[in-house]
C-alpha positions in Angstrom: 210.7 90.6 112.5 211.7 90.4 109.0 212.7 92.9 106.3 209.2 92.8 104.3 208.0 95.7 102.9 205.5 97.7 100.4 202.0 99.2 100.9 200.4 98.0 103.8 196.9 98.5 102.3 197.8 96.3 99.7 199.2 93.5 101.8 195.9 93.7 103.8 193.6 93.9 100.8 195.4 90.6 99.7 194.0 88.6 103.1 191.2 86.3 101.8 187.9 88.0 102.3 186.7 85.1 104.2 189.3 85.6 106.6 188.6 88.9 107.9 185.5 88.4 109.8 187.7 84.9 111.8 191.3 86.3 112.1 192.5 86.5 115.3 195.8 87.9 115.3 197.7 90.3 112.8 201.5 90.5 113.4 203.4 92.7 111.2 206.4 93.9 113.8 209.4 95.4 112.9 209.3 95.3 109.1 209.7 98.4 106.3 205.9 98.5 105.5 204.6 101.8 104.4 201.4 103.9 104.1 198.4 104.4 106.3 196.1 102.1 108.0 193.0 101.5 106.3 189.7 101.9 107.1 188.3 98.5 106.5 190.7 97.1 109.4 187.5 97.1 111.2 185.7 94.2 109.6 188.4 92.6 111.3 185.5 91.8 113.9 187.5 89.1 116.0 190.5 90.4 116.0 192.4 90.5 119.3 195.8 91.3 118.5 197.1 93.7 116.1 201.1 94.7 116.4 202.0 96.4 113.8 204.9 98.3 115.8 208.5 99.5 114.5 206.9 100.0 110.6 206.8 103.6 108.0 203.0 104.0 108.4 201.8 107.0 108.6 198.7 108.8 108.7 196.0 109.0 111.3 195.0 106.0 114.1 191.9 104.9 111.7 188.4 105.5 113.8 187.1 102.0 112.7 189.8 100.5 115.5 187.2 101.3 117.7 184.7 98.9 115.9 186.9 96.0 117.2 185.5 94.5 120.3 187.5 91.8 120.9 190.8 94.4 120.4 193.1 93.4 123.4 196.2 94.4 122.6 197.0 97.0 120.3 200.9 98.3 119.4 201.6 100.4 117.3 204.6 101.7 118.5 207.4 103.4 116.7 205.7 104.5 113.7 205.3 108.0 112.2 201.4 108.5 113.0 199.7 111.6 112.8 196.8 113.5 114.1 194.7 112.7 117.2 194.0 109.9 119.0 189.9 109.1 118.1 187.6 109.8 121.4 185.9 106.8 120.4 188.6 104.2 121.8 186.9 104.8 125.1 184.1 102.0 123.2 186.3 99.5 122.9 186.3 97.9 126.8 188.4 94.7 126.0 191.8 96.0 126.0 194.6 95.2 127.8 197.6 96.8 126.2 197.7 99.6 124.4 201.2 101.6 123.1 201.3 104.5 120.2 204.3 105.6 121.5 206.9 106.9 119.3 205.1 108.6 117.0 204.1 111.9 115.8 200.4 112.1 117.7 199.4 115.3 118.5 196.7 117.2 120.6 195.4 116.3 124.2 195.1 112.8 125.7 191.5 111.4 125.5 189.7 111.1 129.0 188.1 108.4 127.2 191.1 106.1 127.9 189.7 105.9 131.5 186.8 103.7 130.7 189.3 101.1 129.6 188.7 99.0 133.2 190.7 96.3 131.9 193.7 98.3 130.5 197.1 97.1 131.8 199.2 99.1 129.9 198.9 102.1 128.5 202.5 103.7 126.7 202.0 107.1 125.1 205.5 108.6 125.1 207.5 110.0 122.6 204.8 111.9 120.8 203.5 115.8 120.5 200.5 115.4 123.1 199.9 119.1 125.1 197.8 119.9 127.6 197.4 117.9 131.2 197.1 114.4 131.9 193.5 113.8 132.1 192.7 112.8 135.9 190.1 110.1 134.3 193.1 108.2 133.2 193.8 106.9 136.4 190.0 105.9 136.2 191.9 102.6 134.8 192.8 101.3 138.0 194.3 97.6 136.4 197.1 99.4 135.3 200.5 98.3 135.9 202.8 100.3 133.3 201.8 104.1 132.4 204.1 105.8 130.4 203.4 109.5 129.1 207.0 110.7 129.1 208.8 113.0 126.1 206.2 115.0 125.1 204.5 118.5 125.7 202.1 118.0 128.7 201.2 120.9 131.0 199.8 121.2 134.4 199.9 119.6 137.6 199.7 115.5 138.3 197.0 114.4 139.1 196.4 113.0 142.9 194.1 110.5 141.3 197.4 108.8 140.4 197.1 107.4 143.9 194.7 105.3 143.5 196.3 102.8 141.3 197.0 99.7 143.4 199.0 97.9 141.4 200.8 100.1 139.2 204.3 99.1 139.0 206.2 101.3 136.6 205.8 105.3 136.4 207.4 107.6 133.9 206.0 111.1 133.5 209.5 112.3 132.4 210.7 115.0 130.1 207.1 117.3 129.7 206.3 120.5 131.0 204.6 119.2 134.5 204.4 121.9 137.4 203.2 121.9 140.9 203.6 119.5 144.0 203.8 116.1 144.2 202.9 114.6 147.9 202.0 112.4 149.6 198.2 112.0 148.1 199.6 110.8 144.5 201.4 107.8 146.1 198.4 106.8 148.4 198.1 103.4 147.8 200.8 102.9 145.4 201.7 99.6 146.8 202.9 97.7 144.2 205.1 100.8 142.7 208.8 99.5 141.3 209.7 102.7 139.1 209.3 105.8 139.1 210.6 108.8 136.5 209.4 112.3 136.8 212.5 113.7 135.6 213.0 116.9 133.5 209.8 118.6 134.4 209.1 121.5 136.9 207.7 119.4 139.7 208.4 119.7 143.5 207.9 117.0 146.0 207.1 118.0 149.7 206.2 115.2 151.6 206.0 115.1 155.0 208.6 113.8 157.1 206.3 111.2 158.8 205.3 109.6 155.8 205.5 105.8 155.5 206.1 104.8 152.4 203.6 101.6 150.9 206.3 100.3 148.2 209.8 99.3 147.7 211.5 101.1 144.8 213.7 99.5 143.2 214.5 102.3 140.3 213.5 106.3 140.9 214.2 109.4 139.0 213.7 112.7 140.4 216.2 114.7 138.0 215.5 117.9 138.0 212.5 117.9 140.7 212.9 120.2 143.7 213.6 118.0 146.5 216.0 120.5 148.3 217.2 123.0 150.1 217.8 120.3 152.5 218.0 116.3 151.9 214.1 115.2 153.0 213.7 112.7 155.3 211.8 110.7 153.1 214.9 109.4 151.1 215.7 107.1 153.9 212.8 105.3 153.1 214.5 104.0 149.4 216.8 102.2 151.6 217.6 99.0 149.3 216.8 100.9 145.9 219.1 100.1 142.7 219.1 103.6 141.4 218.4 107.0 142.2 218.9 110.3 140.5 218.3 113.0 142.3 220.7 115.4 140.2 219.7 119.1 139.4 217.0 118.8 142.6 218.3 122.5 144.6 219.7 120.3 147.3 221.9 123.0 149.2 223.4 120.7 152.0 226.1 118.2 153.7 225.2 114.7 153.6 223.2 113.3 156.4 224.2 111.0 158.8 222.4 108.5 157.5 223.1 109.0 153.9 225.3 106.3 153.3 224.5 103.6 155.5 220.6 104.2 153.2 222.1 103.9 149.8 225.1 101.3 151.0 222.8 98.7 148.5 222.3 100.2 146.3 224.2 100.3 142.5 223.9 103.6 140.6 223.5 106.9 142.5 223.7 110.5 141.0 223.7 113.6 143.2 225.3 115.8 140.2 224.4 119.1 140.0 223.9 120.5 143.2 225.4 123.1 146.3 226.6 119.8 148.4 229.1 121.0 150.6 231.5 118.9 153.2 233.6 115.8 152.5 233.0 112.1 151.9 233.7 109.6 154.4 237.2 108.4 154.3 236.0 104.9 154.0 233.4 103.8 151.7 233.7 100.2 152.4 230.8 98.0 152.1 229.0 99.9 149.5 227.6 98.2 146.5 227.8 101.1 144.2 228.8 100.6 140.5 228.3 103.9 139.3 228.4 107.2 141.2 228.3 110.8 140.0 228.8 113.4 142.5 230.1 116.4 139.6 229.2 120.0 140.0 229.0 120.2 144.3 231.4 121.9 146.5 232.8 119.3 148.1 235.8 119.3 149.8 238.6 117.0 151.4 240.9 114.1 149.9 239.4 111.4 147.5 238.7 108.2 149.4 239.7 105.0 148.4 237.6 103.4 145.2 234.8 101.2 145.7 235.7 97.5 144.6 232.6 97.4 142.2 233.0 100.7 141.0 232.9 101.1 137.4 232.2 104.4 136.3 233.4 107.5 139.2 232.5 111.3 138.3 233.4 113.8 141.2 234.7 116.5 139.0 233.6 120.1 139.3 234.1 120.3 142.8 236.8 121.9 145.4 239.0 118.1 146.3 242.1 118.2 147.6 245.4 115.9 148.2 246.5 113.5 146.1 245.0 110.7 143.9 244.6 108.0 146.4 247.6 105.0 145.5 245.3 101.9 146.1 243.2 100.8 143.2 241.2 98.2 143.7 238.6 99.0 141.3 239.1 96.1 138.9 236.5 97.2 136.6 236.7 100.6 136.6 235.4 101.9 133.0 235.2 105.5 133.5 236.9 108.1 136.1 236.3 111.9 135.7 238.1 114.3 138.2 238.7 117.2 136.1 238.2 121.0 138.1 239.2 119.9 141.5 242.9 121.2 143.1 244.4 117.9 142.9 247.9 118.1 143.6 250.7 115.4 143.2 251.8 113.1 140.9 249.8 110.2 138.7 249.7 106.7 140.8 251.5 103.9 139.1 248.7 102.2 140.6 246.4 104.3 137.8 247.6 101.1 135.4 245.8 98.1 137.4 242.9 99.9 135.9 242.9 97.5 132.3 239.1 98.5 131.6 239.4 102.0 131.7 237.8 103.4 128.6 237.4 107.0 129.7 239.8 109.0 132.1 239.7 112.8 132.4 241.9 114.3 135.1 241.9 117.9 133.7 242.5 121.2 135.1 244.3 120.3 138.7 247.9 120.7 139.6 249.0 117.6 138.5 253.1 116.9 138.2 255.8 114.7 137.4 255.5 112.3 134.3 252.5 110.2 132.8 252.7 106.4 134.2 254.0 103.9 131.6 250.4 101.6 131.3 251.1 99.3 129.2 248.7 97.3 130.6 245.6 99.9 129.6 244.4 98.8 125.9 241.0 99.7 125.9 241.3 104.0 126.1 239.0 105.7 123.6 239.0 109.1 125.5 242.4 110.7 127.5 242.1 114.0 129.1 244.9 115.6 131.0 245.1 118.9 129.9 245.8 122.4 132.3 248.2 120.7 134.7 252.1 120.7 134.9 253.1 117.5 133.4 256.4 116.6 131.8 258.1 113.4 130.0 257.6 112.5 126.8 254.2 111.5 124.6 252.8 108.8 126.5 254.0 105.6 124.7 251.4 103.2 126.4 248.6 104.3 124.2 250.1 102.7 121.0 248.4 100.0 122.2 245.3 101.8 122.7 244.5 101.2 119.1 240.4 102.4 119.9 241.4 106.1 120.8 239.1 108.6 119.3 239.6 111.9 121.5 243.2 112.8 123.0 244.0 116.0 125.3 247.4 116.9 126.5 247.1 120.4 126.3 248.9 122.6 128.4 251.3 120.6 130.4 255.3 120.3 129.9 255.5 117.5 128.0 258.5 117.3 125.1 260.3 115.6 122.6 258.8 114.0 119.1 255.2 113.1 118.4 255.8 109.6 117.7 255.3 107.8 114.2 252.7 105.2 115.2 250.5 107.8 116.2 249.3 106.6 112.4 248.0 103.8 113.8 245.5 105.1 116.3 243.3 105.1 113.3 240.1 106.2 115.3 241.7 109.4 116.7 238.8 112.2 115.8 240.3 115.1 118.4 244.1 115.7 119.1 245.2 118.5 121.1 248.6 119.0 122.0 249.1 122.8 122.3 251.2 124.8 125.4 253.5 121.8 125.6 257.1 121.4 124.5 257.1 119.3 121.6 258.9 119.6 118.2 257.6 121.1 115.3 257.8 118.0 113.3 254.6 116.4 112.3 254.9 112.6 111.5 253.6 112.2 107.8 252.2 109.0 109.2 249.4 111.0 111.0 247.9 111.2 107.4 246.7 107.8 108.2 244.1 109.6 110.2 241.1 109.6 108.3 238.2 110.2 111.1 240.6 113.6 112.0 238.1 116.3 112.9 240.2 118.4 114.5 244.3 118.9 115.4 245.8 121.6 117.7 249.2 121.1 117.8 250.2 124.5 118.8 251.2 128.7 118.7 254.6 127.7 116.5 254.5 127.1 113.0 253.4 124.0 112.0 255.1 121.9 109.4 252.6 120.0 107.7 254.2 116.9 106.6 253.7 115.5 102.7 251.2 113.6 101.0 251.1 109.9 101.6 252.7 108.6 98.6 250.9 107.6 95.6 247.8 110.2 96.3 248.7 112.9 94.0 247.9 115.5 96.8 250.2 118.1 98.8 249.9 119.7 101.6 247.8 122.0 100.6 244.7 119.6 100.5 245.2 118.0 104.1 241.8 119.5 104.9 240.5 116.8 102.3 242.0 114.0 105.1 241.0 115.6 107.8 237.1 114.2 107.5 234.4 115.7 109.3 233.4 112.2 109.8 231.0 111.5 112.9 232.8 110.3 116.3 230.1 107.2 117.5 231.8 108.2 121.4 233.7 111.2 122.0 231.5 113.5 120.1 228.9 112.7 121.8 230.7 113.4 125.4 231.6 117.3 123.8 228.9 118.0 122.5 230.2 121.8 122.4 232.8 120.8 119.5 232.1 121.7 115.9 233.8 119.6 113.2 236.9 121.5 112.0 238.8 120.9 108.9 241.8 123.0 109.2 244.9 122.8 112.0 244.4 125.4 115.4 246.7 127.4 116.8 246.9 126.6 120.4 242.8 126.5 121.8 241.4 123.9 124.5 238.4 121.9 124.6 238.9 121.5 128.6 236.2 124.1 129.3 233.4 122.7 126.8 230.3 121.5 128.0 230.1 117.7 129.0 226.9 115.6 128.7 225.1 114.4 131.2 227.1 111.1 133.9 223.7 108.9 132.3 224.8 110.0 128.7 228.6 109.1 129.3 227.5 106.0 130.2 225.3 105.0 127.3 227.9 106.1 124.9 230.2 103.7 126.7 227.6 101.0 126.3 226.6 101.8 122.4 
């Protein structure tokens, strides 16, 4: 874990000769060494440990690894590897770890890797590998962590994946996998914590008498067909920490026991889906911290937040009424609500939320004038654009010196930009168009430099001279207007391109959104 570098060859090459036949571990993590592995690693003939993960090799996995039988652990993660992986490391029986993900490897998984009886991990993902899992890989039955996911595997799962006892971590995510999953491939699973089979074209039909063996704590079914109605078998996750079950066809109202299942647990998705109906007026008691419900039809007035909530997406949907007065949601990050027929005015209430980074209440039938929060400093995203509401430029986010992406966009509001808006020195998107606000634009918006992109409007736009001293006009405001990358808001629209130049009254209200799990790493990063 250093910053060494140079030609890994050479740095081998330089171990005493004497050494190489007695060395028992070689440790070269998470440096800048280049090149490919040689050869001779495999006069290396005690070696038990080689992690030479996070490095610039490149090249193919050497075939003389195989001639290491003592080789327990083997990581050679993030690297930039080539080629296939040699049919000979079904030899080598000592292992207990082996991870080549994130490179480039290509071709089909060995069925050699099931003769490894004493392999505990095995982590593949992240490469080019095609073709279907081999069903002799779950010929390793000591394995506790199998990880395959992110790369271009075909075909159906194999039920042998059943008989793994003690796996306890699953991710099969983001390949080309078809077919059913049921009850067979989680036979005696009884030890499984995680699962991931996300982004692939699996369905699971499992019957609805089926006892679950283990206790998921984490499960991903994103994009699996679970649906038209919500299986029984869901009630048996009752006490699991997260579930995705976005994207999964699910054409129906919630269960009775829907929420009295999930009341435990923290992060829930159900984006992406036909469900219809309303929540329950009280969700009191629930533990959730994160819960996207975007892209249904549901109807009906928003409840009351959850205390722990901190990140709330039920946009996209057919909500009524007003925005509910009581906040209690002390750490409330992130709120999204935009596409619903929310009618009434912005809560005063709205400013006990002093974490809020992200708020998006676009296209409703909002009114009356933006609250006065002068207690919200941390904003670094504001959209309220397509509703009707007046006052002034909110004057709260002076404070909100991290704001990168601002949307005010057809509304009523009036009067002068302000000067400070100079000081929001992050501000990458500003759209201001359809609104009643003068002509004048403060020179001190110059001060800008991460500007991608300024709408301020159909009338003629003023732009306002050079900052002193810089020997440019007006003419060369595209040179301060940077198509600089946005580390948040970009990333949330993803539908923008970088422009250099001022627009004449367009909306970014109708461009695609990422994902509720991306939002929420970029609020993270």
């Amino acid at each position: 874990q250093n910053s060494m570098n140079g030609d890994i060859v050479e740095l081998i090459e330089g171990l005493p000769r004497c050494a190489w036949g007695k060395l028992l571990e070689l440790h070269f993590h998470q440096n800048e060494f280049m090149g490919t592995l040689p050869n001779f690693i495999g006069q290396f003939s005690s070696l038990s440990i080689l992690h030479r993960s996070s490095n610039n090799l490149v090249g193919l996995v050497p075939p003389s690894l195989m001639n290491l039988a003592c080789l327990t652990i083997l990581d050679l993660h993030l690297n930039q590897l080539s080629g296939n992986v040699p049919t000979e490391i079904g030899a080598v029986t000592a292992p207990t770890s082996l991870d080549i993900s994130g490179n480039n490897l290509t071709g089909s998984i060995p069925a050699e890797l099931g003769k490894l009886k004493h392999l505990d991990t095995l982590s593949l993902g992240g490469n080019k590998f095609i073709g279907p899992i081999p069903s002799e890989v779950m010929h390793s039955t000591s394995l506790t962590y199998l990880v395959l996911s992110n790369n271009h595997l075909n075909g159906s799962v194999p039920t042998e994946l059943g008989s793994l006892k003690i796996l306890d971590y699953l991710d099969l995510s983001n390949n080309n996998l078809s077919g059913l999953i049921t009850e067979e491939h989680f036979a005696n699973l009884k030890s499984l914590n995680s699962i991931d089979l996300s982004s692939n074209n699996l369905k699971i039909v499992v019957d609805s008498d089926w006892h679950s063996l283990f206790k998921l704590q984490n499960a991903d079914f994103r994009s699996c067909q679970i649906g038209p109605l919500f299986p029984a078998w869901l009630r048996q996750l009752r006490g699991i920490t997260k579930l995705d079950i976005s994207s999964t066809g699910l054409d129906d109202k919630f269960p009775d026991w829907f929420w009295y299942t999930f009341s435990r647990t923290l992060h829930l998705d159900i984006s992406n889906n036909q469900i219809s109906g309303s929540l329950p007026a009280h969700l009191d008691g629930m533990a959730l911290e994160t819960l996207s419900l975007t892209s249904n039809r549901l109807t009906g007035s928003i409840p009351s937040l959850l205390a722990n909530i901190t990140a709330l997406d039920i946009s996209n949907n057919n909500f009524s009424g007003i925005i509910p007065s009581n906040f209690e949601a002390s750490q409330l990050e992130l709120l999204i609500v935009y596409s619903n027929r929310i009618v009434g005015s912005i809560p005063d209430s709205i400013c006990k939320l002093q974490q809020l980074f992200y708020l998006d209440l676009s296209n409703n039938f909002l009114e009356g004038e933006i609250p006065h929060c002068f207690d919200i400093q941390k904003l670094q995203c504001l959209v309220l654009s397509n509703n009707s509401l007046s006052g002034k430029f909110p004057a709260f986010l002076q404070n909100n010196t991290n704001m990168e992406f601002l949307d005010l966009a057809w509304n009523k509001l009036s009067g002068r930009l302000p000067t400070w808006i100079g000081d929001l020195r992050n501000l990458g998107f500003v759209l201001l168009s359809h609104n009643a606000f003068s002509d004048n634009i403060p020179v001190d918006i110059t001060m800008l430099k991460y500007l991608q992109y300024l709408d301020k409007g159909a009338a003629p736009v003023h732009v306002a001279p050079a900052c002193a001293g810089s020997g440019e006009g007006s003419d060369h405001f595209g040179s301060i207007v940077r198509s600089l990358s946005l580390h948040f808001c970009k990333r949330l629209f993803p539908g923008l391109e970088p422009v250099t130049s001022w627009s004449q009254g367009s909306s970014f209200t109708t461009a695609p959104r990422l994902p509720f799990s991306s939002i929420l790493g970029s609020i993270k990063q």
